[in-house]
C-alpha positions in Angstrom: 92.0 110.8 76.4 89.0 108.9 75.4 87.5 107.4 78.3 84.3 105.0 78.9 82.9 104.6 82.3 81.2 101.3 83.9 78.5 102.3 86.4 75.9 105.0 86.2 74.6 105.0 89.9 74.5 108.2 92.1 78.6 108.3 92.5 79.3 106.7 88.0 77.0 109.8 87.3 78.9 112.5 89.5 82.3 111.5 87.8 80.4 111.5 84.8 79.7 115.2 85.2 83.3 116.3 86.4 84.4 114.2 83.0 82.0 116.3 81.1 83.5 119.7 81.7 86.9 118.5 81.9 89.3 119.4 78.7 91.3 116.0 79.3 88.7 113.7 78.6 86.3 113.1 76.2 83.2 111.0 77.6 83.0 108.4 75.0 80.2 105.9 76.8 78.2 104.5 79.9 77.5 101.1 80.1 75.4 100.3 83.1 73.0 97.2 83.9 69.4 98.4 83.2 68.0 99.3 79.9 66.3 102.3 82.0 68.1 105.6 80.0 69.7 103.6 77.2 70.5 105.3 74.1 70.2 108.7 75.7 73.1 110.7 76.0 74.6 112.0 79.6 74.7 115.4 78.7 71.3 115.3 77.6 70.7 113.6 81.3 72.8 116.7 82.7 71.3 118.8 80.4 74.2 120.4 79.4 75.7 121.7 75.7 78.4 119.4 75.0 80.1 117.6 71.9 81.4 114.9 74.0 78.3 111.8 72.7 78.7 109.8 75.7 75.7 107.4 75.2 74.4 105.1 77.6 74.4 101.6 76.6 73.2 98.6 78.5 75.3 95.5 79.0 73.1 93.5 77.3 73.6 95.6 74.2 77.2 95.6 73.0 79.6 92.6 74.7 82.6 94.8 76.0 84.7 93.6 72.7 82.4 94.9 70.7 81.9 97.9 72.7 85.7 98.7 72.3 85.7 97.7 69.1 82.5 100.3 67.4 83.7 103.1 70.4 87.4 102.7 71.3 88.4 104.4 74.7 92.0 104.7 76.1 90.6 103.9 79.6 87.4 102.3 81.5 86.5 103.7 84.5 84.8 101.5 86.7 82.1 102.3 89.4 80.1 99.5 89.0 80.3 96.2 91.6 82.5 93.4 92.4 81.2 91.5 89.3 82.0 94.6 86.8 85.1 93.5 86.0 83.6 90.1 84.2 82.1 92.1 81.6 85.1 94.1 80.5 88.7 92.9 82.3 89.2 90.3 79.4 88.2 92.5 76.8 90.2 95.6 78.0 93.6 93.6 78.6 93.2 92.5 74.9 92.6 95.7 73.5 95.0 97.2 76.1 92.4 99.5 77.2 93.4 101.2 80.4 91.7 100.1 83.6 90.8 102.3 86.8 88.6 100.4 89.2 87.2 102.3 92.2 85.4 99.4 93.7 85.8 99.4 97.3 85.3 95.5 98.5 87.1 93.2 96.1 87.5 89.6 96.9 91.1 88.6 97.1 90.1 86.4 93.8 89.0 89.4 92.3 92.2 91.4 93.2 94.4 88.5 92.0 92.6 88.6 88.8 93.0 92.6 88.4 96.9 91.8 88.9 96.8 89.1 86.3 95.3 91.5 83.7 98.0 93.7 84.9 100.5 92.0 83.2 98.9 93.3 79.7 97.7 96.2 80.1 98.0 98.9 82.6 95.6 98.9 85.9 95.1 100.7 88.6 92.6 99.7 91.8 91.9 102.3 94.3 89.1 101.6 96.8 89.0 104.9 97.5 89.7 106.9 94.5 89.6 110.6 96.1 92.9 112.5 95.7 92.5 113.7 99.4 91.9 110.6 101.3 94.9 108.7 99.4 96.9 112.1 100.5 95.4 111.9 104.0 96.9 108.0 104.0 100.2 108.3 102.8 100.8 111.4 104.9 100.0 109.2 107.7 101.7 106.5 106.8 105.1 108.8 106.4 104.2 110.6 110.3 103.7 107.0 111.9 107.3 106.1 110.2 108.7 109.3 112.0 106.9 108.7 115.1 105.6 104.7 115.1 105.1 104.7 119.0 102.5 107.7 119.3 98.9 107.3 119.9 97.3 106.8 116.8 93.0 107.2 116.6 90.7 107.2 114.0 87.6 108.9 114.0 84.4 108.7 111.2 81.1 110.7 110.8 79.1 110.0 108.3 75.3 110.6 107.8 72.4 108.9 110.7 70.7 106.0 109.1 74.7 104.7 108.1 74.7 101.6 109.8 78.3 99.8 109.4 81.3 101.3 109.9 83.1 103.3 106.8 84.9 101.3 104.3 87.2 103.7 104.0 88.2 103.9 107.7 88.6 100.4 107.6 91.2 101.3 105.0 93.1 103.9 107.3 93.0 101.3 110.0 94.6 98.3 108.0 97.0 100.5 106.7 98.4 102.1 109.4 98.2 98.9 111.3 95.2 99.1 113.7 92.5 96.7 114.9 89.0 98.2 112.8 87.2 97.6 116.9 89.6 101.1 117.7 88.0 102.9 114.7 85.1 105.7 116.2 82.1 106.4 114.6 80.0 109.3 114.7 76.4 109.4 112.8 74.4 112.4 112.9 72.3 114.9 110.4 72.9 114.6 106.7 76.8 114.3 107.0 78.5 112.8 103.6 81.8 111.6 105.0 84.1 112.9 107.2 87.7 111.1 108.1 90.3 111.9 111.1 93.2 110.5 112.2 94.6 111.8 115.2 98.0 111.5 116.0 98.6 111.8 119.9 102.4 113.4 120.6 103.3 113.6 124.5 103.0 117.3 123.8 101.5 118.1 120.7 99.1 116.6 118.7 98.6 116.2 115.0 95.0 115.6 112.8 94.9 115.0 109.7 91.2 115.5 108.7 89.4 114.9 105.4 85.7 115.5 104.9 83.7 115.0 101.6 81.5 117.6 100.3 80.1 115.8 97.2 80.8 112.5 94.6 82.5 114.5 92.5 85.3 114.3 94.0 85.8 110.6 93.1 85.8 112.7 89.1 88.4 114.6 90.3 90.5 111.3 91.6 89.9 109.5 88.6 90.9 112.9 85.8 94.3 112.8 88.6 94.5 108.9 87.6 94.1 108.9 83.9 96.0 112.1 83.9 99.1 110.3 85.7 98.9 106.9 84.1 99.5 108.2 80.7 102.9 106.7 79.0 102.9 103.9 82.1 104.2 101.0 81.4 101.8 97.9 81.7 101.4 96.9 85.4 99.3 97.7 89.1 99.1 100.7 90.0 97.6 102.3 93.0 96.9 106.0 93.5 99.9 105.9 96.0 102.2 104.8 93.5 100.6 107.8 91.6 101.1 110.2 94.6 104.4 109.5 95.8 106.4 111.3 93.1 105.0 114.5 94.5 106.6 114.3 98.0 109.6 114.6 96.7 109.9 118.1 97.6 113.0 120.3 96.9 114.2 122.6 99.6 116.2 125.4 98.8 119.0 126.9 100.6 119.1 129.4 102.5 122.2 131.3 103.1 
């Protein structure tokens, strides 16, 4: 799958890495919004051996139509900001380029407009586009169905000058239905991320724990994205609609 990504700060040029040495992608371009690096390639940047050309364009450059146009991609990976999706959502939907966002604060404008592009081409918006912390959340969500009066707490440590709280807890506590003032922070040392919910039993208790070790494992969300969207009909798509299908476990009998 040809891919383009939108977005070469310190977490566009981690995926960009996992995208290189993965066999399921080919790296077709960056766009990004300074001129600094343009025309280089990204494995030159990496310096690594690769046949992938993955140049790195401005925005100024190429308008996204024409982008698509001289470099067609299957799919645009986004890790841009909140105003990314002007450049290329109209172009993409026309072209019915693939889209996988990974923004973490749309507006609810924005969101409505990812949903309208939905309807020609396929999309999928994940604000948190790890394969483990979408796990983490839909296995909660499934134990607070089995159990929806136990003590539910949600605990985040992240590194010491981190001021607000974590986006992504803020995620775990709308989802599972919790005020974000319940939500715990820790900041200390160098920590990337770490996530906790803790589910309190009147005589057992359950965590489910997540902790980040580097960026790229937003590359591995995103290959588990493009990987599972392919042959998708046009539509939204979260990575919990692209999840689900595995917990449908089969248990064998025993006799």
């Amino acid at each position: 799958m040809k891919v383009g990504i939108i977005g070469f700060g310190k977490t566009g040029k981690a995926v960009a890495s996992v995208l290189l040495e993965s066999q399921k992608t080919k790296l077709q371009w960056v766009v990004r919004r300074s001129h600094r690096l343009e025309h280089r390639s990204v494995p030159e940047f990496f310096g690594v051996e690769s046949q992938e050309p993955g140049l790195i364009y401005s925005k100024e450059e190429y308008s996204a139509a024409e982008l698509f146009r001289k470099f067609p991609v299957d799919a645009v990976i986004d890790f841009s900001s909140e105003e990314g999706i002007d450049y290329y959502g109209e172009a993409a939907a026309d072209c019915g380029v693939a889209i996988v966002s990974a923004i973490s604060n749309y507006p609810k404008t924005t969101l409505r407009r990812l949903h309208k592009l939905s309807k020609r081409t396929v999309v999928m918006h994940s604000p948190n586009i790890t394969v483990g912390i979408n796990f983490l959340l839909l296995a909660a969500k499934i134990l607070q169905t089995i159990a929806p009066h136990t003590d539910v707490e949600i605990v985040e440590e992240h590194f010491k000058k981190k001021k607000e709280v974590s986006g992504t807890a803020k995620i775990i506590a709308r989802t599972l239905g919790l005020e974000e003032t319940e939500i715990k922070s820790v900041r200390a040392g160098g920590i990337i991320g770490v996530h906790e919910i803790l589910f309190g039993f009147p005589y057992q208790t359950v965590r489910l724990k997540h902790e980040s070790i580097t960026r790229e494992a937003f590359g591995n969300g995103v290959l588990f994205a493009v990987e599972n969207l392919k042959g998708k009909p046009k539509g939204f798509y979260s990575m919990e609609d692209l999840l689900l299908p595995y917990f449908k476990l089969h248990s064998g009998a025993v006799c």
